[in-house]
Structure formats: structure tokens, C-alpha cells
N, C-alpha and C positions, 0 to 999 in steps of 0.2 A: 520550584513546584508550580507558581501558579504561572511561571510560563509554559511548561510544560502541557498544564491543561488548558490553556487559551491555546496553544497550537493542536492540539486535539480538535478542539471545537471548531479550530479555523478551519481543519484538515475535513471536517465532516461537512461542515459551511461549505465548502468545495467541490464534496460529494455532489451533497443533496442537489447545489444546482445542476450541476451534470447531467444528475440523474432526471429532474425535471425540466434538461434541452434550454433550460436558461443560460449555459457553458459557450460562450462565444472565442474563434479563433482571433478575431481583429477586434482590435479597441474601438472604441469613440473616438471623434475625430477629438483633436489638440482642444480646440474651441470648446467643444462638451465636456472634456477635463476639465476649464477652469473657470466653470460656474460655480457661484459662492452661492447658487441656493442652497439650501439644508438638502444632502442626499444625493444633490444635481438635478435634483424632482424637475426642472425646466429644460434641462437638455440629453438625459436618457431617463431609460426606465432602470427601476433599482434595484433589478437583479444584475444591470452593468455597475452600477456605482458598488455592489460590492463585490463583484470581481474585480476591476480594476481601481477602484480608488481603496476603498474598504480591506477587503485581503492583503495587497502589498503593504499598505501603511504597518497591518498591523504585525505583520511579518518582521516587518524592518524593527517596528519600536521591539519586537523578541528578539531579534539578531542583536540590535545595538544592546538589549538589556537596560531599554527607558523601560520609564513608569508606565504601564497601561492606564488606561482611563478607566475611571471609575464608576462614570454615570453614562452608560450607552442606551440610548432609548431607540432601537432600530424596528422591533420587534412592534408598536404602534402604528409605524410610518405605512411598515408590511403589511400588517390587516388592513390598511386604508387603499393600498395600492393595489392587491392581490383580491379583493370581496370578494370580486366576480370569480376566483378560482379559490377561495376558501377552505373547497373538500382535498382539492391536488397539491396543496403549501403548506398542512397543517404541520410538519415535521420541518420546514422550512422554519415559520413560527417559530418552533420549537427551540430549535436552534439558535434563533437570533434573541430569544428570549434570556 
């Protein structure tokens, strides 16, 4: 069940950037992958970090049927990052909430 709904949310997580043109064809390069800041907040912005690192990971931990993580705090990092767009990510928030 609660994979079930963590892919739901992921699948809407998905949407919504799309829909707000955050949805990119090409990744980060290798190097911006393996920033160990929190997010990768030093080498993209964090509408990549969770396309490509964020979404897959948590894909994979539903397909293998690991444990999800229990304390996701992404949803703080995003109002920090997003102010200046505050009224156009409130459903982004949402979601990462």
C-alpha cells in the first residue's frame, strides 16, 4: 500500500514539474551527479536533483521493495530555493510536502 502511494506522488512529482517547464531531456553532466551537497544545491538547481537523482532513487527503492525513508525534508529546501517563484510552485510545495 504505501508503495503504491509513494508512486502516485512520485508520478504527480513528475507531472507538476513538466507542467511548470522544470522537465528536462538531458541530465547534468557526471560531475553534477556526484556532489555530496545536500540536494546537489552546488552543482544544479533542485528541480534537477529531483528528476534525476530524487525520482529514480526512489523508483528503484519501490521496484526493489526497500524501505522508504522516513524523514524527507525537501519541501523547506524548495521554499528556499523557489521565493522568487512562490505563487507558480505552490502545488509543487505541495507535493514535496
Amino acid at each position: 500500500m504505501i508503495y503504491h502511494k509513494t508512486t502516485q506522488l512520485l508520478n504527480a512529482l513528475q507531472i507538476e514539474l513538466q507542467r511548470l517547464d522544470f522537465w528536462q531531456e538531458l541530465p547534468p553532466s557526471i560531475t553534477a551527479m556526484q556532489s555530496t551537497a545536500p540536494f546537489c544545491c552546488d552543482t544544479m538547481p533542485l528541480h534537477q536533483w529531483l528528476q534525476f537523482i530524487f525520482l529514480p532513487k526512489m523508483r528503484q527503492l519501490i521496484a526493489q521493495q526497500q524501505p522508504l525513508p522516513k524523514k524527507i525534508a525537501i519541501a523547506p529546501f524548495a521554499e528556499v530555493a523557489y521565493a522568487n517563484e512562490a505563487r507558480r510552485v505552490v502545488t509543487l510545495i505541495a507535493l514535496l510536502s
